[in-house]
C-alpha positions as CSV (number, residue, x, y, z in Angstrom):
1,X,118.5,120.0,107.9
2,X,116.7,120.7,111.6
3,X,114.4,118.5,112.3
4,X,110.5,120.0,112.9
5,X,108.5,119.4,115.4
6,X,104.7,118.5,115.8
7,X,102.7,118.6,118.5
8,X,99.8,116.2,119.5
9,X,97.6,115.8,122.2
10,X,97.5,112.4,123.8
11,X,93.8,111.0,122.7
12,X,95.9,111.4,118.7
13,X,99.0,109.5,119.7
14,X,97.7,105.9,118.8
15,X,96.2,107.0,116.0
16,X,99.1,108.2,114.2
17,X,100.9,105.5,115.5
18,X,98.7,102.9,114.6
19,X,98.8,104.7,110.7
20,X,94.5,105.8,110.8
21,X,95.9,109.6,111.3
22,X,98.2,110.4,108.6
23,X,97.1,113.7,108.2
24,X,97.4,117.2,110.4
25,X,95.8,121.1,109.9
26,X,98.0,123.7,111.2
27,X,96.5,126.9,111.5
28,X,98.4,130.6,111.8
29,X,101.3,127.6,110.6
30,X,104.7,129.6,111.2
31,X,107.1,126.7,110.6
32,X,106.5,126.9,106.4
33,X,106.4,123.3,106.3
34,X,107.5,121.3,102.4
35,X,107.2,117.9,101.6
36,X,110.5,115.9,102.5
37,X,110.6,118.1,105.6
38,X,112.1,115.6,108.7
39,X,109.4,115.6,111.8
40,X,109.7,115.0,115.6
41,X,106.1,114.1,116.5
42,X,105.8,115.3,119.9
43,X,102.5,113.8,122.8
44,X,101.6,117.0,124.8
45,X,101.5,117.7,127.9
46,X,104.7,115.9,128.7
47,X,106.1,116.7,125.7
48,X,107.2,113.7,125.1
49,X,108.8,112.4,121.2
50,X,106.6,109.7,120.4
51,X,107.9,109.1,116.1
52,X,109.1,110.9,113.4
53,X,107.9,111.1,110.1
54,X,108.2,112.9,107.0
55,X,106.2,115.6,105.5
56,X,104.5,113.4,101.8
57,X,102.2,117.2,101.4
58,X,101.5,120.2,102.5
59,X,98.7,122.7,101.1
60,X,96.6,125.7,102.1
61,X,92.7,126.7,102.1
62,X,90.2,128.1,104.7
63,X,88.7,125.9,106.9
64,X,85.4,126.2,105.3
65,X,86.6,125.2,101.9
66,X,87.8,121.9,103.1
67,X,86.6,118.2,101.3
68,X,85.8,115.2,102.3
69,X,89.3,114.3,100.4
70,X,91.1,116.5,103.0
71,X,89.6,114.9,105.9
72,X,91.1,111.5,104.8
73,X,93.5,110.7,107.4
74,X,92.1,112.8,110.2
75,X,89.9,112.5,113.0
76,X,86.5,113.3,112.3
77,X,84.4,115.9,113.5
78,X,80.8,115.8,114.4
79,X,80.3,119.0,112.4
80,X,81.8,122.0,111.6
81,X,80.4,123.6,114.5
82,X,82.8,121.1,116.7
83,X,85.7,121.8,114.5
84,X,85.9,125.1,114.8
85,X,85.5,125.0,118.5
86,X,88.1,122.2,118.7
87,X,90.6,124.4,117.1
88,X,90.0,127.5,118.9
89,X,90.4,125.3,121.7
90,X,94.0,124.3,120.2
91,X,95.2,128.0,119.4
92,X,93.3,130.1,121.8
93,X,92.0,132.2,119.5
94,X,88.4,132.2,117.3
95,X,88.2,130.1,114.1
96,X,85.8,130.1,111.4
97,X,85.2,128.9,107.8
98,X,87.3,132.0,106.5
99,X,90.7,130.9,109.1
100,X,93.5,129.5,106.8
101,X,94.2,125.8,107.4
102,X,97.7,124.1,105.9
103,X,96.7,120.2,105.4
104,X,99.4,118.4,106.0
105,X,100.1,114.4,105.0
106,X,103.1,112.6,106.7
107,X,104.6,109.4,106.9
108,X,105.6,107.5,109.9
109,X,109.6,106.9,109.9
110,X,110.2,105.5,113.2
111,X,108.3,105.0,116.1
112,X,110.2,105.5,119.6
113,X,110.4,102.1,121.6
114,X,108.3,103.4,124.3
115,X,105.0,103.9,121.8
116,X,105.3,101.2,120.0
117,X,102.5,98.7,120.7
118,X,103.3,95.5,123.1
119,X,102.9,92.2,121.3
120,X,100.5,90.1,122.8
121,X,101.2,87.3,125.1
């Protein structure tokens, strides 16, 4: 099975890494992602594979729609306001509380030597 991959950008690196982001939205998503799906997570701008993972969920709503349960695992947001200006920041295009988000939960499966936090001295 080919492996997917994710992209983040950098500031979200640690934070998967480090297990408080376990959870992505995906908007316009065109890779019809299923739990057990393999990932290649993937730091922008160097484009660099930083784990992989595997899909644990996947389902859709509209941004508007989503809970305080679906934000578990996510970086937080201000407001809706900044959310949907993050993520029209992220796709170039405008989003709303009617633009479909997929949530989707992962688990961490490896992460590459290079990421992985330095023990202490």
């Amino acid at each position: 099975m080919p492996k997917i991959t994710l992209k983040f950008d950098p500031e979200l690196v640690p934070l998967v890494i480090n297990g408080e982001k376990d959870c992505t939205w995906r908007l316009w998503d065109d890779k019809d992602l299923k739990p057990g799906d393999e990932l290649v997570l993937i730091a922008r701008p160097n484009l660099t594979p930083f784990a992989k993972a595997v899909v644990s969920s996947v389902f859709s709503k509209t941004m508007g729609m989503l809970t305080d349960d679906d934000k578990k695992g996510h970086e937080p947001f201000k407001s809706d306001q900044e959310m949907f200006e993050t993520y029209s920041r992220y796709y170039g295009k405008p989003v709303g509380p009617e633009t479909p988000v997929k949530i989707v939960r992962f688990k961490i499966t490896k992460v590459m030597p290079e990421y992985r936090p330095k023990e202490p001295l």
